[in-house]
C-alpha positions as CSV (number, residue, x, y, z in Angstrom):
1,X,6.1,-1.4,11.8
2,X,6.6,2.1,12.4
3,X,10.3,3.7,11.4
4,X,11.0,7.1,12.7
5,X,11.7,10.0,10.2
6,X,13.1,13.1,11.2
7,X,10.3,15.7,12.2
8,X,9.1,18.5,9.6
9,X,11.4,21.4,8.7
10,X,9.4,25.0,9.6
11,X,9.9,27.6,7.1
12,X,9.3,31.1,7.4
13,X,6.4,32.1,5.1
14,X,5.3,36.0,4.7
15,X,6.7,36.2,8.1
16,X,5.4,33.6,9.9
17,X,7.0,30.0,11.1
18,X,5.2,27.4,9.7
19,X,5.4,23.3,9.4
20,X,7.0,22.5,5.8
21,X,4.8,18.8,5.1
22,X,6.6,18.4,1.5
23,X,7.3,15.4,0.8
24,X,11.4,14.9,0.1
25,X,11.2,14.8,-4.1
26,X,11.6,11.3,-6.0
27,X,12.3,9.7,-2.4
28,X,9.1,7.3,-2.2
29,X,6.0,6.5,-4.7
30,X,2.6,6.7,-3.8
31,X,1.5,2.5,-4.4
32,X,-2.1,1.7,-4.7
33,X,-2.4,0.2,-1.3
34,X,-0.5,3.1,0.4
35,X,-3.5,5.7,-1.4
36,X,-6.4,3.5,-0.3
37,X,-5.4,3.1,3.3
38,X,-4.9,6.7,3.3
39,X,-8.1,7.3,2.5
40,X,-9.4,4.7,4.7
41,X,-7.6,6.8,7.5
42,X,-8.9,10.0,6.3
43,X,-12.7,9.1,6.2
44,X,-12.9,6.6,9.2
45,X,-9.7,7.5,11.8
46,X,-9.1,10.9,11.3
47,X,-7.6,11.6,14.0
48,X,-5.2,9.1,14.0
49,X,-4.1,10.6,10.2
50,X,-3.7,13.9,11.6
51,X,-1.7,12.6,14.5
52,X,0.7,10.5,12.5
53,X,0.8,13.7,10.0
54,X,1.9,16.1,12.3
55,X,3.8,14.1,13.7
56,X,6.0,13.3,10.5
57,X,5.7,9.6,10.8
58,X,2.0,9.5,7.7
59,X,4.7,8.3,5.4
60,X,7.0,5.7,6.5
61,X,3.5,4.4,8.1
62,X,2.1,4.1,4.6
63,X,5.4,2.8,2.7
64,X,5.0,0.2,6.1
65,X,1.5,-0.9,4.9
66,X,2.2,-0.6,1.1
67,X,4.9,-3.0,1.6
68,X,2.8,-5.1,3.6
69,X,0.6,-5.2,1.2
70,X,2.5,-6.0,-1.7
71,X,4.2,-9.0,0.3
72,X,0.5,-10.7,1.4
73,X,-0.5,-10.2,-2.6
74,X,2.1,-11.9,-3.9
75,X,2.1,-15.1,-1.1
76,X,-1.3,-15.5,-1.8
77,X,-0.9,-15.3,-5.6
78,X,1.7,-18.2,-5.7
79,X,-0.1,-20.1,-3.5
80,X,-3.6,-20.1,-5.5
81,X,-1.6,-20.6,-8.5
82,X,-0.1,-24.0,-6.7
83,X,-3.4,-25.0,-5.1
84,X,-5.3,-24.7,-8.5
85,X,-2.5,-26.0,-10.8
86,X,-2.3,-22.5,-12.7
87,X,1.0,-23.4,-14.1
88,X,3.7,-22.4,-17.0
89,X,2.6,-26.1,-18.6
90,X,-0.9,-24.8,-18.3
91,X,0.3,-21.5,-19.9
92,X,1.9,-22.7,-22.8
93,X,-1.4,-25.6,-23.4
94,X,-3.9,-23.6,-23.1
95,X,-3.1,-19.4,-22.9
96,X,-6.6,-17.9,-22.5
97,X,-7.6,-20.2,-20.1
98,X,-4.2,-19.3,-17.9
99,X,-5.2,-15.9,-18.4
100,X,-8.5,-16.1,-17.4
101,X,-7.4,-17.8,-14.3
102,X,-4.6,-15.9,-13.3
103,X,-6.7,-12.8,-13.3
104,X,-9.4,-14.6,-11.1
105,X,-6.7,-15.2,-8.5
106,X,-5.7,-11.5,-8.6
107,X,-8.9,-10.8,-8.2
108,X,-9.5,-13.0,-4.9
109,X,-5.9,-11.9,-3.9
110,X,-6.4,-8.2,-3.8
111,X,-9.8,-8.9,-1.9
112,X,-8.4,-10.2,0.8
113,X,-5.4,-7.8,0.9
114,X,-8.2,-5.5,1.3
115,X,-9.3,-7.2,3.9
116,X,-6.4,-8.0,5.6
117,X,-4.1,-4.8,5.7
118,X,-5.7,-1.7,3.5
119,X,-9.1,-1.7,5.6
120,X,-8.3,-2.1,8.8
């Protein structure tokens, strides 16, 4: 779940030592489910934010659940596309209707993802 980063680097601002939060450039992106859990944390486990900020871990706990939720999404994709026959036959038969169908399970698969990992 959690990996370890190193802690923050201080740097010395108009004389004063203080904690350098940067994030390291082009080293991670900020995913859709890695925002909205952070602003899950931010408005209902504050604390918990501010602990896992400070202590320089806010990030690799993020890329943890952004990953997470990218996995879950994508099982539960192929598996609605299996259960309700939403095939590449289907596709080349019948393209609007494979469309239409495909973006329902995205739909229901993002819910529960939700659900499941970003809101809790």
């Amino acid at each position: 779940m959690l990996t370890d980063i190193p802690q923050n680097q201080t740097i010395e601002e108009n004389g004063y030592l203080i904690s350098d939060f940067r994030l390291p450039e082009g080293k991670q992106t900020i995913g859709i489910g890695r925002q909205r859990h952070l602003d899950y944390l931010k408005h209902y486990h504050r604390v918990t934010c501010t602990n896992l900020l400070t202590g320089g871990k806010l990030n690799a706990y993020l890329a943890d659940i952004d990953r997470q939720a990218q996995e879950r999404f994508e099982r539960l994709i192929e598996g609605m596309k299996q259960a309700q026959g939403v095939t590449e036959q289907l596709k080349a038969e019948n393209a609007l209707e494979w469309v239409g169908r495909l973006n329902n399970i995205r739909t229901c698969a993002m819910k529960i993802v939700n659900e499941e990992i970003i809101f809790t």
